[in-house]
C-alpha positions as a Markdown table, in Angstrom:
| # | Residue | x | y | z |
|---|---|---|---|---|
| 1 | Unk | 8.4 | -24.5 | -28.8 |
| 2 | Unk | 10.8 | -21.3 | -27.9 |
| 3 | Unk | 12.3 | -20.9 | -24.6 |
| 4 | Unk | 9.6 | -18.7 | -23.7 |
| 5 | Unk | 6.9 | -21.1 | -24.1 |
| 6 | Unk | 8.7 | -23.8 | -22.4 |
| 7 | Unk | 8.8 | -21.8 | -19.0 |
| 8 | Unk | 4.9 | -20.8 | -19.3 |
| 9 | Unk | 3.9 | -24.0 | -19.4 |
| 10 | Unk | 6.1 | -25.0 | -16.1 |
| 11 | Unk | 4.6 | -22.1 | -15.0 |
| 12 | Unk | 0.9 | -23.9 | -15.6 |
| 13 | Unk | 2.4 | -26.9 | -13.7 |
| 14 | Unk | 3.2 | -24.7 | -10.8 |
| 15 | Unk | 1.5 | -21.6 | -10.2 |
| 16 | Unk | -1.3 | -21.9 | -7.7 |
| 17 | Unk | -4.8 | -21.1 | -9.4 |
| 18 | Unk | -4.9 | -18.2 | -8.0 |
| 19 | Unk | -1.6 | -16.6 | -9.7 |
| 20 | Unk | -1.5 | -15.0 | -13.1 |
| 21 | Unk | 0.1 | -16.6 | -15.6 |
| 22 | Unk | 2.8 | -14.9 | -17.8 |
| 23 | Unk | 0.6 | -16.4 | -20.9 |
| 24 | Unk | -2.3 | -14.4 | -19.5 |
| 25 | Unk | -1.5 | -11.4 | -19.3 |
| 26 | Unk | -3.6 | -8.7 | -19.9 |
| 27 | Unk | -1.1 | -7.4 | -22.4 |
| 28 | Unk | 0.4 | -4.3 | -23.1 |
| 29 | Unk | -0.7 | -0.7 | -24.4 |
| 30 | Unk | 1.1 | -0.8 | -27.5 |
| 31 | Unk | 1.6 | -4.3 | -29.2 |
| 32 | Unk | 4.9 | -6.0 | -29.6 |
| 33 | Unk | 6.2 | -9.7 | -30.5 |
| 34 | Unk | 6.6 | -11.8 | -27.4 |
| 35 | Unk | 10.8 | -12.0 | -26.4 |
| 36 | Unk | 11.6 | -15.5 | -27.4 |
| 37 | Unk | 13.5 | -16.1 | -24.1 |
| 38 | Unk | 11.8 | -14.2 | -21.5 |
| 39 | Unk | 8.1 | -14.0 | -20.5 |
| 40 | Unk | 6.2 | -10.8 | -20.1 |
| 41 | Unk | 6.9 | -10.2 | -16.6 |
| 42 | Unk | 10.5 | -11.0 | -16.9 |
| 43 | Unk | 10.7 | -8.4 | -19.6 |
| 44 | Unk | 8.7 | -6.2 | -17.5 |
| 45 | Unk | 10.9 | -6.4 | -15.0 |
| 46 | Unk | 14.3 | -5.6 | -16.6 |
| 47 | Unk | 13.0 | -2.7 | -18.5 |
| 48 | Unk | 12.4 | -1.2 | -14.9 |
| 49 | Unk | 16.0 | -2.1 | -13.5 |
| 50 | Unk | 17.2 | -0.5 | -16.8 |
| 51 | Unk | 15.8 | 2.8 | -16.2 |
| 52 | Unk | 17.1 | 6.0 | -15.7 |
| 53 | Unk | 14.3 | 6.0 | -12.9 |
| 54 | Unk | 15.6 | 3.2 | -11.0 |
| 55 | Unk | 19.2 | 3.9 | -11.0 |
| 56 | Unk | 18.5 | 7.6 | -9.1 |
| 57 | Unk | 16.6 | 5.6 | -6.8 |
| 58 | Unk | 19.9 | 4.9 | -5.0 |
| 59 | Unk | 20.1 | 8.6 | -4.2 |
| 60 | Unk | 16.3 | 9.3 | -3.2 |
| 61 | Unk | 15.4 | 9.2 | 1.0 |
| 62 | Unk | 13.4 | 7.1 | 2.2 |
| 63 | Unk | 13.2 | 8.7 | 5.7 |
| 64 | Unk | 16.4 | 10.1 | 6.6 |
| 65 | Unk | 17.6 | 13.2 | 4.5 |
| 66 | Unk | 20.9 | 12.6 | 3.0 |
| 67 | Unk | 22.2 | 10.5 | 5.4 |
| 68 | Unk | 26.2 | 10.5 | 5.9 |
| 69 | Unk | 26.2 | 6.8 | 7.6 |
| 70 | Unk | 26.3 | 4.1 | 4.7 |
| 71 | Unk | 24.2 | 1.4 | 6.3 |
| 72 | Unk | 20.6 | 4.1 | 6.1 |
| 73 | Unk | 18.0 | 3.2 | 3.7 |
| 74 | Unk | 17.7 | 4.6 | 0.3 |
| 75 | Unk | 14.7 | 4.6 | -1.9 |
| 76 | Unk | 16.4 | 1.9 | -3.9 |
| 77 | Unk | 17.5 | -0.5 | -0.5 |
| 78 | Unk | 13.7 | 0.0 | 0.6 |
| 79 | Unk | 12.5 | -1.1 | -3.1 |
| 80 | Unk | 15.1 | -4.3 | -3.4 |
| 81 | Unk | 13.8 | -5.1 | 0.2 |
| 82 | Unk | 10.0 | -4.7 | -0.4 |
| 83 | Unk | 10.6 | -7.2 | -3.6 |
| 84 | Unk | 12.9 | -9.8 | -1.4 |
| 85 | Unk | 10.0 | -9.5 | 1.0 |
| 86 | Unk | 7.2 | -9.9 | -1.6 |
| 87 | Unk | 9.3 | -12.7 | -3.5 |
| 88 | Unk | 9.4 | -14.5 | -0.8 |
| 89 | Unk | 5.6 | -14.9 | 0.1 |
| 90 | Unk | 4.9 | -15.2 | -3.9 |
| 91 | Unk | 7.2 | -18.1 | -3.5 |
| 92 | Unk | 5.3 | -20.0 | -0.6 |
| 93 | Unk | 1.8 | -18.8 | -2.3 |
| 94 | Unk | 3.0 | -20.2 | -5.7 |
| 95 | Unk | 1.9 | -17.2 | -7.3 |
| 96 | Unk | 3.9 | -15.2 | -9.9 |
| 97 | Unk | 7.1 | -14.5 | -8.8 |
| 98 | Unk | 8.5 | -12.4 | -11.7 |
| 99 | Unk | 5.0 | -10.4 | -11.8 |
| 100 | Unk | 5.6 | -10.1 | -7.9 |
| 101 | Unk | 9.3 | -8.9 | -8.3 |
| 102 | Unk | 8.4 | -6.5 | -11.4 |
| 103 | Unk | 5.5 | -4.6 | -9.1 |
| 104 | Unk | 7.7 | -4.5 | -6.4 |
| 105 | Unk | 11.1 | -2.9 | -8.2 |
| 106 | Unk | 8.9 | -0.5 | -10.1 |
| 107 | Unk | 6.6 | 0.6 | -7.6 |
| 108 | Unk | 8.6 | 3.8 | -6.6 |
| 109 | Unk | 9.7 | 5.1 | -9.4 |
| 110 | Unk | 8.0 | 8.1 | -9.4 |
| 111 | Unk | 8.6 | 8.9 | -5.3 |
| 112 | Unk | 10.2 | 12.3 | -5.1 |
| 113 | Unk | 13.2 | 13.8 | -3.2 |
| 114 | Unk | 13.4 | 14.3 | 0.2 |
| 115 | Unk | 11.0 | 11.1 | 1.0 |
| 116 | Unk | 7.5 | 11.6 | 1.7 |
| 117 | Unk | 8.1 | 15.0 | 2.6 |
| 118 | Unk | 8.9 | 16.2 | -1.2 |
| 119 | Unk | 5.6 | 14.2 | -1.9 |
| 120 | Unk | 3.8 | 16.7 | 0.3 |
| 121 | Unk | 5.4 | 19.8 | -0.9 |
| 122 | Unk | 4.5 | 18.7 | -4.4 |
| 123 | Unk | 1.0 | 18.9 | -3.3 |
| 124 | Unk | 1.2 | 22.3 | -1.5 |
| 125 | Unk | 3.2 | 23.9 | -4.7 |
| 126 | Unk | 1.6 | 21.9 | -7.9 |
| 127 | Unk | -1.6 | 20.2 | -7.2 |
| 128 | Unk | -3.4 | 18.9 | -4.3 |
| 129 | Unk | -4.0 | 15.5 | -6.5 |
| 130 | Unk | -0.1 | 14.7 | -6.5 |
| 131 | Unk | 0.6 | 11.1 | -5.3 |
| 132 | Unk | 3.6 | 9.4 | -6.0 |
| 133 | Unk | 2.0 | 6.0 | -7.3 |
| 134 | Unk | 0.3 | 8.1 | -10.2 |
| 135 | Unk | 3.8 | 9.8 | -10.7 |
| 136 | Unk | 5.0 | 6.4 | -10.9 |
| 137 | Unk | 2.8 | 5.1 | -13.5 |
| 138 | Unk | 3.8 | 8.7 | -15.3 |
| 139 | Unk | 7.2 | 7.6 | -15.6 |
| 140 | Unk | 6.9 | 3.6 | -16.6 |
| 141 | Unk | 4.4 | 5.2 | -19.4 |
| 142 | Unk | 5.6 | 8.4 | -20.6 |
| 143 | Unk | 9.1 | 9.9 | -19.4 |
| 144 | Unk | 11.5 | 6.9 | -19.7 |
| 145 | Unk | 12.7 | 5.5 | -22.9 |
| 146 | Unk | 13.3 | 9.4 | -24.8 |
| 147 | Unk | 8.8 | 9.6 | -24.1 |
| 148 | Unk | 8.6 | 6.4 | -25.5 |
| 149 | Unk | 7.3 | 4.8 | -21.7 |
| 150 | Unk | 8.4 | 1.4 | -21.0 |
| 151 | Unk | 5.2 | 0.1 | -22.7 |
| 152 | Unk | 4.8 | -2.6 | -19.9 |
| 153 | Unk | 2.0 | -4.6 | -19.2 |
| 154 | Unk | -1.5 | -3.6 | -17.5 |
| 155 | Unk | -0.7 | -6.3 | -14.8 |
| 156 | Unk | 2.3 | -4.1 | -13.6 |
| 157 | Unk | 0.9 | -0.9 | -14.0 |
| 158 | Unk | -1.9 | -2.0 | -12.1 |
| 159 | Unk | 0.3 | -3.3 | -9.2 |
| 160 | Unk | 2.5 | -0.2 | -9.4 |
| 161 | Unk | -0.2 | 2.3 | -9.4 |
| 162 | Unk | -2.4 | 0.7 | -6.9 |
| 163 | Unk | 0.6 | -0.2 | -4.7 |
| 164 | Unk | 0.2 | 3.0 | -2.3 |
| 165 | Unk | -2.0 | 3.2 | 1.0 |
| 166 | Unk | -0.8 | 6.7 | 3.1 |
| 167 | Unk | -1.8 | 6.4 | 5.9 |
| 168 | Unk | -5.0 | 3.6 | 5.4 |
| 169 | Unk | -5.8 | 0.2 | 6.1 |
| 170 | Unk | -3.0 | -2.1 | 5.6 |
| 171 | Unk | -5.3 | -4.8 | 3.6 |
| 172 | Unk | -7.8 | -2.3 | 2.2 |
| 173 | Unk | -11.7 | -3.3 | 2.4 |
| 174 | Unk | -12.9 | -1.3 | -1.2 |
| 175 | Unk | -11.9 | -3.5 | -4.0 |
| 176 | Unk | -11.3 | -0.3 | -6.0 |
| 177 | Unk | -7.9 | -0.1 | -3.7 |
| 178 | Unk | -6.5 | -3.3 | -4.5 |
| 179 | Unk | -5.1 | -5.1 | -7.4 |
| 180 | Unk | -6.2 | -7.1 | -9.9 |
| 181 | Unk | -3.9 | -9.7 | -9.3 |
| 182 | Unk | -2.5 | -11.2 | -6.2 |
| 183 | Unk | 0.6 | -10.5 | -6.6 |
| 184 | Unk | 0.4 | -6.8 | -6.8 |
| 185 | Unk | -1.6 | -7.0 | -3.6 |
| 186 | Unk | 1.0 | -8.9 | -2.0 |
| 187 | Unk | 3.5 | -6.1 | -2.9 |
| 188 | Unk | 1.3 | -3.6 | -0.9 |
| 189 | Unk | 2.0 | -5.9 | 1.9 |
| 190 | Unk | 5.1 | -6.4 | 1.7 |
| 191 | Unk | 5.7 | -2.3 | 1.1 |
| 192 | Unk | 4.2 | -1.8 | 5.0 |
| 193 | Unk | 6.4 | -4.8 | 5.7 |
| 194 | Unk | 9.2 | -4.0 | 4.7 |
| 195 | Unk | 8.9 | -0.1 | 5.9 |
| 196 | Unk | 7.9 | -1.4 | 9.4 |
| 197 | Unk | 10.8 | -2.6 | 9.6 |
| 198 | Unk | 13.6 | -1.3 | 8.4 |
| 199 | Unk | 11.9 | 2.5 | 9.3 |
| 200 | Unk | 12.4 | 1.1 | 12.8 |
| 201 | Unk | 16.0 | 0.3 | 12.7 |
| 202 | Unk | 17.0 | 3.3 | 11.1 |
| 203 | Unk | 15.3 | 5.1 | 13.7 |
| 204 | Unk | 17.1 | 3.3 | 16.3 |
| 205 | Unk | 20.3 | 3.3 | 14.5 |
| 206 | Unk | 20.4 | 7.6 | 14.2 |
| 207 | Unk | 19.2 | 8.0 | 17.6 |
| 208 | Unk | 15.2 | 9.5 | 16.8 |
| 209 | Unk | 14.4 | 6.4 | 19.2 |
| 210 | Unk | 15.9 | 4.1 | 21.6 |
| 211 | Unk | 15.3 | 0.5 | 21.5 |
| 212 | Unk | 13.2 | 0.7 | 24.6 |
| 213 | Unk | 10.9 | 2.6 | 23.7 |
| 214 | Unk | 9.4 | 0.6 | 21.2 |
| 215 | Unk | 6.5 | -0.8 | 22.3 |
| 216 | Unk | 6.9 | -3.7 | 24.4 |
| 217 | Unk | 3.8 | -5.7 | 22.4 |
| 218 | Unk | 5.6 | -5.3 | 19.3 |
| 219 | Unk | 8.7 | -6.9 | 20.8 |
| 220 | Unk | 6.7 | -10.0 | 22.4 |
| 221 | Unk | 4.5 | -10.1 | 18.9 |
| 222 | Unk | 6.6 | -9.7 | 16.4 |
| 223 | Unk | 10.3 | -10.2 | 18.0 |
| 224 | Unk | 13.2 | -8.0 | 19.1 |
| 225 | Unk | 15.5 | -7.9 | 15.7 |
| 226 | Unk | 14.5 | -7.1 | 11.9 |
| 227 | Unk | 14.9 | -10.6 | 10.5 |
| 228 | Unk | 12.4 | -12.1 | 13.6 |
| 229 | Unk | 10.0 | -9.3 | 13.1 |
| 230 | Unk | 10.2 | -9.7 | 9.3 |
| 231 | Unk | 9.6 | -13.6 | 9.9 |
| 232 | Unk | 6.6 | -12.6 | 11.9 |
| 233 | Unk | 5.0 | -10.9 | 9.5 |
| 234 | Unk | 5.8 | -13.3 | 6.5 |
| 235 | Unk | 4.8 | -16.5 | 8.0 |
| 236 | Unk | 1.8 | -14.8 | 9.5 |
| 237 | Unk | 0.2 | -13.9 | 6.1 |
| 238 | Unk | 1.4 | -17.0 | 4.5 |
| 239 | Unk | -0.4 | -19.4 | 7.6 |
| 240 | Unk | -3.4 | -17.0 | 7.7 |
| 241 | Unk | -4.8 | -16.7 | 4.0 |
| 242 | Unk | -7.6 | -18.5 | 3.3 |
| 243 | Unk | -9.7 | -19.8 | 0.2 |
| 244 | Unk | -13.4 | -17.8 | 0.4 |
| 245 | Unk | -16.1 | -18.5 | -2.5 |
| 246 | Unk | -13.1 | -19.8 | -4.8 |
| 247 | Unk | -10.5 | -16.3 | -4.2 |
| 248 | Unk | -7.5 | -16.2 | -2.4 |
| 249 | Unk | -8.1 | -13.2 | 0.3 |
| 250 | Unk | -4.8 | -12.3 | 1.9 |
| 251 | Unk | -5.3 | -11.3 | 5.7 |
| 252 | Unk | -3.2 | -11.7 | 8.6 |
| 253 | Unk | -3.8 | -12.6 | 12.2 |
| 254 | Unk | -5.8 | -10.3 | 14.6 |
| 255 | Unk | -2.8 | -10.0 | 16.7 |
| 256 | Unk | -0.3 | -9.5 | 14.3 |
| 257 | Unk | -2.3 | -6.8 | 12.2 |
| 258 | Unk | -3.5 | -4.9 | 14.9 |
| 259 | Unk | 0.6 | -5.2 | 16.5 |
| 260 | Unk | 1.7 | -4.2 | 12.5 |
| 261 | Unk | -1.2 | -1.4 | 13.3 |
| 262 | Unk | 0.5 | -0.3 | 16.4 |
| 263 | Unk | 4.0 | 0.0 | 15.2 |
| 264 | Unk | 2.7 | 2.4 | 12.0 |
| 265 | Unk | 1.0 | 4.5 | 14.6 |
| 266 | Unk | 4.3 | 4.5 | 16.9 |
| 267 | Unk | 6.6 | 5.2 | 13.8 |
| 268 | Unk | 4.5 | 7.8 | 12.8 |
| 269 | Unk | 4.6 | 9.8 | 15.9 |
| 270 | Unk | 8.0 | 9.0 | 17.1 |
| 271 | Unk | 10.2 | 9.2 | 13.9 |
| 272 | Unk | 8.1 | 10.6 | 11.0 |
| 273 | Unk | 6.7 | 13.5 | 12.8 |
| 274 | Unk | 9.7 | 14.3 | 15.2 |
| 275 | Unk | 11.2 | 17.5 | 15.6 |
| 276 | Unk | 14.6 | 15.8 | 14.2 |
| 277 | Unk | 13.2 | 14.3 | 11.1 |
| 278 | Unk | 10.1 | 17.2 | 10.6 |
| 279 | Unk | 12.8 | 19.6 | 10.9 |
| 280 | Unk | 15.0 | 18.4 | 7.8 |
| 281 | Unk | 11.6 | 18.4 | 6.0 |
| 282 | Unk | 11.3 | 22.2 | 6.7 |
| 283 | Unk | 14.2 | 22.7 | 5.0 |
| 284 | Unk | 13.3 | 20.4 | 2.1 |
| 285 | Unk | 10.1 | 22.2 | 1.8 |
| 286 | Unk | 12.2 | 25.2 | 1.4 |
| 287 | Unk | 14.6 | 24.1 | -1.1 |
| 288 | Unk | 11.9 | 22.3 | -3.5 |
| 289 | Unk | 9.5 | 25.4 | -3.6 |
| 290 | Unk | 11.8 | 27.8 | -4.6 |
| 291 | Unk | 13.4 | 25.3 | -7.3 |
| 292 | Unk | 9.7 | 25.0 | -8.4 |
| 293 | Unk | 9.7 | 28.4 | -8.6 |
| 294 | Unk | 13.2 | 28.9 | -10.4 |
| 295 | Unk | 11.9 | 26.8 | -13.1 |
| 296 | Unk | 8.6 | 27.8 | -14.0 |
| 297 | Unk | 10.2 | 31.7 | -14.2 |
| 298 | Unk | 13.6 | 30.7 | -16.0 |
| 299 | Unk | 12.7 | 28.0 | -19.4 |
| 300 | Unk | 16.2 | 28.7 | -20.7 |
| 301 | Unk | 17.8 | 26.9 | -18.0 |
| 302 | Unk | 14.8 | 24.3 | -16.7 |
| 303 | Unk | 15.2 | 23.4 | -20.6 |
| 304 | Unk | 18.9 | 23.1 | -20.3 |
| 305 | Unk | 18.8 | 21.0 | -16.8 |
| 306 | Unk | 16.4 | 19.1 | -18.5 |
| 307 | Unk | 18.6 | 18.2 | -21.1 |
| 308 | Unk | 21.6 | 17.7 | -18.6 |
| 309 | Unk | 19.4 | 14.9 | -16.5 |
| 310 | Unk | 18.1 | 13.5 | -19.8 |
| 311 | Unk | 14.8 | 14.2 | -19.4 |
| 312 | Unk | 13.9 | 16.0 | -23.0 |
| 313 | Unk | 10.7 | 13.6 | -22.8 |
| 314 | Unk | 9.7 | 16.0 | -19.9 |
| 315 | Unk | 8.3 | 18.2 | -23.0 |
| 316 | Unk | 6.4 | 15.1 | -24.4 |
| 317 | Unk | 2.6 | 16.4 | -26.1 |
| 318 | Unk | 2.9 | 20.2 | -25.0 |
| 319 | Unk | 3.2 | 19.6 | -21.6 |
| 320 | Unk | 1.9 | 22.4 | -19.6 |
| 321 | Unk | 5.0 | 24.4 | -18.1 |
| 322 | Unk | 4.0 | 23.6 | -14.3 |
| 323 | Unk | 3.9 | 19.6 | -15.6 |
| 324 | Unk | 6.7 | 19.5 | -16.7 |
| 325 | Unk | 8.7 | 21.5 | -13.8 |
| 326 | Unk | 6.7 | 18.6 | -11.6 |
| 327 | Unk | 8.4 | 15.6 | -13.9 |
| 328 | Unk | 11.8 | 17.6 | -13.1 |
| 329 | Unk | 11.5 | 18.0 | -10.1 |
| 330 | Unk | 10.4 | 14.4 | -9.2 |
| 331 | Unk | 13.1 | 13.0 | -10.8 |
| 332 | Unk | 15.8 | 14.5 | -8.8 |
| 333 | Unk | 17.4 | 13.1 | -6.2 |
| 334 | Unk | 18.3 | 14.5 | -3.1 |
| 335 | Unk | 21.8 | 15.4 | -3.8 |
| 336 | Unk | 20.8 | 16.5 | -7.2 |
| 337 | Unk | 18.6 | 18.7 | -5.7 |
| 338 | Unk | 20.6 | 20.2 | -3.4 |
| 339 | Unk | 23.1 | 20.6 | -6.0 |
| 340 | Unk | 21.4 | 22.7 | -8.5 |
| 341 | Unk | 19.8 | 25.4 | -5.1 |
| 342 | Unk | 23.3 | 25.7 | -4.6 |
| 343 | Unk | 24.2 | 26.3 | -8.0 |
| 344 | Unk | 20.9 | 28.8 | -8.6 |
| 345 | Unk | 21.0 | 30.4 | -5.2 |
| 346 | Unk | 24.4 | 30.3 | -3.7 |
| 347 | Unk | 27.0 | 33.0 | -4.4 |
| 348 | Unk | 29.8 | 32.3 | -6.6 |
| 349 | Unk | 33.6 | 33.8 | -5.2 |
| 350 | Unk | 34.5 | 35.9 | -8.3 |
| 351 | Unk | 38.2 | 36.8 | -6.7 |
């Protein structure tokens, strides 16, 4: 017995019923040999922290354009907090951890610049049926590795891709929005969670809001600072999940879903859509259409920026040009992006 198997069978002696098992996973799209050390999802997982996708992360909004202050969320602080957050109630759950933490880390991969903004452009400028979670899926299975995809297994796409809710229900009723495993249901949790709150004290922290504004149920539901409303929402899932007909069904409290339900709706109107945040989107919208643009009209240098961000497997199977100008611009980050207008579109002193 290889390393390997000794840690799936502990995890047969621990993992609740209801988890999945390493040993059972549904496999992978193309078949490998099993990693004598390292289970499926542990594999899983480090192929998405060694991705060219992850690493840019770090330089990707998640609500605040380019922030100069260092303590703002990034795309890759909200990611490492959504799997700390997730981790923790796969812990108390005994369910998968490493299948929890592999969802989690890849489940924006595929998020664009500029936040949710640049998700919206992308469906003004390339296709109404842009989300991120597909774009996500795109790049775990076709644009890392040189085109080769990460080849990882259907338990993890499944999480990533079905990870995403907009604007819906924070525990969805269809079953066609969920995952097939717990875990990566838990992640979508734990995504709202973990957005909640750190959306809120960024908000605070740059001014959009002051603390007293926020609404004064939310402080006596969920508590006053990030770590007691965090704690809130945790325990409250943990306590309130329930065994029905033989499944685990993950719900919440009345009172602390329809307080989580309050804050989304207060976030939304006073930070997401407010003139100081809309207004940096304006000039996102601005910079990513007319990079769109650029590319699809100049392929001598979208082929060479390709090549510069090494993203050659943008061209994988005869791409259409308007895909692949979507996989570029995707991939960029913010600073990247605002790099190249500059360099397309901003005069250049000749004297």
């Amino acid at each position: 017995m290889n390393i390997r198997e000794e840690f799936e069978k502990r995890e047969k002696d621990f993992i609740s019923p209801f988890g999945c098992l390493s040993a059972e996973s549904r496999g992978r799209t193309k078949k490998e040999p099993p990693c004598p050390i390292r289970t499926a999802f542990q594999v899983d997982r480090d192929r998405i922290i060694y991705s060219n996708a992850f690493r840019r992360l770090k330089y990707k909004t998640q609500v605040f354009l380019s922030p100069l202050g260092d303590e703002y969320r990034t795309r890759l602080t909200h990611t490492i907090e959504v799997s700390e957050i997730a981790r923790t109630i796969a812990r108390a759950m005994r369910l998968n951890e490493d299948l929890t933490e592999a969802i989690a880390l890849g489940h924006d991969l595929g998020h664009t610049p500029f936040g949710h903004g640049g998700e919206a452009i992308l469906k003004e400028i390339y296709s109404p049926d842009f989300t991120h979670k597909e774009q996500s899926l795109r790049v775990v299975d076709v644009l890392e590795n040189n085109g080769q995809g990460l080849n990882l297994t259907h338990d993890v796409r499944d999480g990533i891709v079905k990870h995403s809710k907009g604007y819906g229900k924070i525990i969805p009723d269809d079953p066609n929005e969920r995952a097939f495993t717990i875990e990566g249901n838990v992640v979508r949790i734990a995504d709202i969670m973990a957005y909640l709150n750190h959306d809120l004290d960024d908000a605070i922290r740059s001014g959009v809001i002051s603390r007293s504004q926020v609404p004064d149920s939310c402080v006596k539901i969920l508590g006053r600072t990030h770590s007691e409303r965090a704690n809130s929402m945790i325990k409250d899932l943990v306590f309130s999940t329930r065994v029905r007909k033989g499944k685990l069904c993950l719900q919440m409290s009345d009172e602390v879903y329809s307080t989580m339900t309050e804050l989304r709706e207060f976030l939304y109107e006073k930070v997401y859509r407010s003139p100081q945040v809309h207004g940096e989107f304006v000039k996102a919208k601005k910079i990513l259409s007319e990079l769109y643009t650029c590319c699809l009209e100049n392929q001598k240098m979208l082929q060479r920026e390709l090549k510069a961000m090494q993203m050659e497997a943008c061209n994988h199977d005869n791409q259409p040009t308007e895909r692949i100008v979507c996989d570029f611009i995707t991939s960029m980050t913010d600073r990247y992006a605002l790099y190249l207008y500059e360099k397309i579109f901003f005069p250049s002193p000749q004297f």
